[in-house]
N, C-alpha and C positions, 0 to 999 in steps of 0.2 A: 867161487868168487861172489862178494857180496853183495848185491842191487844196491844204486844211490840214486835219489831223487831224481838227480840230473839226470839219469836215462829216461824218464817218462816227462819228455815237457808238453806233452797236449793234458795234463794235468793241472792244475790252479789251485791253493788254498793247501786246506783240511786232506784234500783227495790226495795229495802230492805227502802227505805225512801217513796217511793209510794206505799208501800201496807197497809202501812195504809188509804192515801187518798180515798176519794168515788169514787163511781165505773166511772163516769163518767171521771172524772182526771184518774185512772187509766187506762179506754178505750185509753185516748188522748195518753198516755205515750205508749202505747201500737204500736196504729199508728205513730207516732212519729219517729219510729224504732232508731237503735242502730247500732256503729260501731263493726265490730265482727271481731278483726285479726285473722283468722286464718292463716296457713302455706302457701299458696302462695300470699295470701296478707301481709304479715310480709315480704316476700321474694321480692314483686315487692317494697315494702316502701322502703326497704334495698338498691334495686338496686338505686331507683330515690335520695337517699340520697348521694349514691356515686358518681351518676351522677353530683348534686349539688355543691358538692364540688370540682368538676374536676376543675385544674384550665384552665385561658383563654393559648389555643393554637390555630393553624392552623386550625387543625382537630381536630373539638370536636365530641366526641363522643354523641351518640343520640340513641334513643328508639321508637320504633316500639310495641304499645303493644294492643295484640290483644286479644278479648273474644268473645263467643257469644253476642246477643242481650240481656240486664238483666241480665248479669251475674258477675255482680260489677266491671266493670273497671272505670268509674266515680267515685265511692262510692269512690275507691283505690284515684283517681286524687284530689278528693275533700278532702279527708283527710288530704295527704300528703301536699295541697295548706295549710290548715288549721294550721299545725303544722310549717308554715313558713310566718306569715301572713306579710301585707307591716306595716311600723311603721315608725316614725319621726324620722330622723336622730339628735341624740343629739348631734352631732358636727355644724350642719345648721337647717335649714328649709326644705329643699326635704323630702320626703315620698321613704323611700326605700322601694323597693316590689321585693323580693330574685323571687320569683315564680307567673308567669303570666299564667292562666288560660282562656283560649278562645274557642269557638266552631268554627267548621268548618264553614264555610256560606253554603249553599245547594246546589254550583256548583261551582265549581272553578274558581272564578274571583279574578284578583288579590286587586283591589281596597276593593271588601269587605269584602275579609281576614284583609285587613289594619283599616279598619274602626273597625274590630269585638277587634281586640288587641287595637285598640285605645280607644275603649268602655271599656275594661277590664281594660287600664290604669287610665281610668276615665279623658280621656284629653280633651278639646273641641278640636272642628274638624269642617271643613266643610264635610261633606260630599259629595258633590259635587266638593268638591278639585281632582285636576288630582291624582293618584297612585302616583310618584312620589314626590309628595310633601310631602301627607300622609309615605309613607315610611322614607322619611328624619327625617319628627316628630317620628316616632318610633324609630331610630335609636339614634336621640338624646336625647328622652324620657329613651330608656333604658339605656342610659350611666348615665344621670343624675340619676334615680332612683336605679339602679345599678343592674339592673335584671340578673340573672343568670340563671334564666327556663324559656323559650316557652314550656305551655302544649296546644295542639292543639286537640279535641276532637273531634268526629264524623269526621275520616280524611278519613273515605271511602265513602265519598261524592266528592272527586273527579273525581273519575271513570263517574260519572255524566254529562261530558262535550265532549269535542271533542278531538281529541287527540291532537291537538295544544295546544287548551285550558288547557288541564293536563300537560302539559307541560310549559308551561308558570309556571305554578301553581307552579309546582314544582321547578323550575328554581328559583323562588324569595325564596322557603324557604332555598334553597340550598345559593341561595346570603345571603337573612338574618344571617344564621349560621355563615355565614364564617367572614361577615362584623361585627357581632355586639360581635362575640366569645360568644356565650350562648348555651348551649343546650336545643334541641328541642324532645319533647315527644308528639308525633304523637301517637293517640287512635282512635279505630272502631273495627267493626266488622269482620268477615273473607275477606270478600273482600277491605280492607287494602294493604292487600299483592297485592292483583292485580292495585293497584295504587302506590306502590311501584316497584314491580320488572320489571316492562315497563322500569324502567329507572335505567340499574346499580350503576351509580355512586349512586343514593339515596337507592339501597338496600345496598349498602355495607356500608353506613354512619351511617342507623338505624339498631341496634341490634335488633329481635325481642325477645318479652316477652309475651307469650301465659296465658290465663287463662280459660283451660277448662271447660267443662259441667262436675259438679261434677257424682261422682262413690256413690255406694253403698258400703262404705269403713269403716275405723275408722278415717279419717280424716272428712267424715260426722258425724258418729255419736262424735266425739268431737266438731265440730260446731254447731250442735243441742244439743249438753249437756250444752254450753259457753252460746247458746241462751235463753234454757230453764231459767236460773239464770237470765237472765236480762228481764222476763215474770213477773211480778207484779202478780203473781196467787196464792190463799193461801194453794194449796195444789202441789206438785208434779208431775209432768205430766210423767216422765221418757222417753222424745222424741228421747232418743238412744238407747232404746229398740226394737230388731229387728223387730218385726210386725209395731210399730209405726212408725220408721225408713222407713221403706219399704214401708206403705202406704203412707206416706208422700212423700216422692221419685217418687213414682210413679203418682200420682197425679199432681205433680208441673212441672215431667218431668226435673228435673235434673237442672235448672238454680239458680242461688242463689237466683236473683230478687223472682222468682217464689219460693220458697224455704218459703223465709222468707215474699211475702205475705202472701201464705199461713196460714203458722204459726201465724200471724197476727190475720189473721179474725178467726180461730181459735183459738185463748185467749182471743178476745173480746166475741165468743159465751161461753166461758167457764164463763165469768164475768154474762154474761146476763142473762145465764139459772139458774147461781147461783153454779154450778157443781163446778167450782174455780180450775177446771184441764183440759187439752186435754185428749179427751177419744178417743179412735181407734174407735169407730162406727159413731162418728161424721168427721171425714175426708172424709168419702165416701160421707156420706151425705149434710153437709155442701154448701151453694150456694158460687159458686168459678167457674170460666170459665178457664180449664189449656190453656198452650200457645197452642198448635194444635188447638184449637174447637174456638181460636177469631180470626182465619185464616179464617176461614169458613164463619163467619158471613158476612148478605149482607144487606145493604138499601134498606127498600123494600117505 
C-alpha cells in the first residue's frame, strides 16, 4: 500500500513532499537545512527592511549586528539578500541590485575591502588598481545599479590590524556612507563592538542589534517545534518536550548553528536506524563534537 501525505500531518511544507522520497533524498533534504524565522530573526529582518527603505539623506542610518559565533546572523544576512535579489531594470539594461552582500577581507585594508564589493558586484577590476580608482568604480557602480545596502560581514576582523590601519578602515566606510547615501550593515562576532567603539563618530552612526545564545525558554521550544515539521521523519519526535528540549540544549551548548546541527545528524540517525523519530537516548549517545571539545582538539 502506497504512503500519502495525509498520514504524516506533524509535517509542513517541502517536508510533507519529501517524505515520501527514499531515504537517501530525504537524508540530502535533511542536510540541506532550512530557514526557521523565529522572533528575533523576524525582528532583525524587520529592522533591515526599514533600514532599506530609508530614504537617501546626510546621515543615514546603519546597523551594527552582532551574535556569537554560529548563531545565525549570516543565515539572517543571507535571507534577507535573497528576498531582494539584483534583476534587469525594465526601463534599460543595468542590473539593479537593491542589497550588496560582502565579507570582511581578514585585515583591514582598504583596497581589499574594494575589491571584495567589486566581486560582489560582479564588476571586472584590476586588482592591482590603486584604492582610489577601485572606490570610484564603486561609487559609480552603485549609483548605476542603484544600491541601497552595504552588508559587510565578519567586520570584527578589523580589530586585526594596527590602529592606524583601523582607522583608515573605518574612515572609508564612514566616506562610503556618506558619499554614496546607502546604508551599511556591519556583522561579527562580540568583538564588533570593540572595532567600533575606538571611534565615536562610527559608534553613534551604527545602531546595535544583538543576537544571543539562545535560553531554555518557550521561544526554544517553538523553534524546535517549527523545526521538528520541516524533519521529513515519519514518526514525531516531539523536540519541545522538556527532557528532549534539555538534552538537546545542553549538548549543542546553546548556539543556533549548533542547535540545528545537531538536530541534523540526529534525523538522519533516526532515517538510518529506521527508528523514523529522535529518541532522548540517542542525543547523548550520537557522534557529534559540541562547540567547547573542538576548542580542544590539536594536530598531532
Amino acid at each position: 500500500m502506497t504512503a500519502s501525505k495525509a498520514e504524516f500531518p506533524h509535517l509542513k511544507g517541502k517536508s510533507q513532499e519529501a517524505i515520501l522520497a527514499p531515504d537517501a533524498e530525504r537524508i540530502r533534504f535533511i542536510q540541506q537545512g532550512t530557514w526557521i524565522g523565529y522572533d528575533r530573526a523576524k525582528e532583525a529582518i524587520e529592522e533591515l527592511e526599514t533600514l532599506l527603505a530609508y530614504p537617501p539623506t546626510t546621515r543615514m542610518p546603519n546597523m551594527l549586528l552582532v551574535a556569537p559565533s554560529f548563531n545565525g546572523k549570516t543565515s539572517i544576512l543571507k535571507h534577507f539578500q535573497a528576498k531582494h535579489p539584483a534583476d534587469i531594470d525594465p526601463e534599460g539594461e543595468a542590473t539593479i541590485c537593491p542589497v550588496v552582500f560582502a565579507e570582511s577581507p581578514p585585515k583591514p585594508d582598504i583596497s581589499a575591502l574594494y575589491s571584495r564589493i567589486l566581486e560582489a558586484l560582479m564588476a571586472p577590476f584590476k586588482s592591482t588598481a590603486r584604492a582610489e580608482d577601485k572606490y570610484a568604480q564603486i561609487k559609480q557602480l552603485f549609483r548605476k545599479m542603484r544600491v541601497r545596502m552595504l552588508i559587510l560581514d565578519e567586520i570584527h576582523h578589523l580589530i586585526t590590524g594596527s590602529t592606524s590601519r583601523q582607522q583608515e578602515y573605518r574612515n572609508a566606510l564612514k566616506s562610503l556612507g556618506n558619499e554614496t547615501q546607502i546604508v551599511i550593515v556591519a556583522a561579527g562576532i562580540e568583538d564588533a563592538y570593540n572595532a567600533f567603539n575606538a571611534d565615536p563618530q562610527m559608534s553613534s552612526r551604527f545602531t546595535p542589534f544583538e543576537l544571543p545564545t539562545w535560553k531554555l525558554d518557550h521561544e526554544l521550544a517553538r523553534m524546535l517545534a517549527t523545526l521538528e515539521t520541516r524533519l521529513p521523519l515519519k514518526k514525531p519526535s516531539d523536540l519541545k518536550s522538556e527532557a528532549l528540549m534539555l538534552a538537546i540544549y545542553d549538548r549543542s551548548e546553546g548556539t543556533l548553528g549548533d542547535i540545528c546541527d545537531l538536530v541534523k545528524v540526529l534525523a538522519v540517525d533516526a532515517i538510518k536506524s529506521g527508528k523514523e523519530q529522535i529518541l532522548f537516548d540517542r542525543v547523548g549517545k550520537i557522534r557529534w563534537t559540541p562547540p567547547s571539545r573542538r576548542k580542544q582538539y590539536k594536530r598531532i
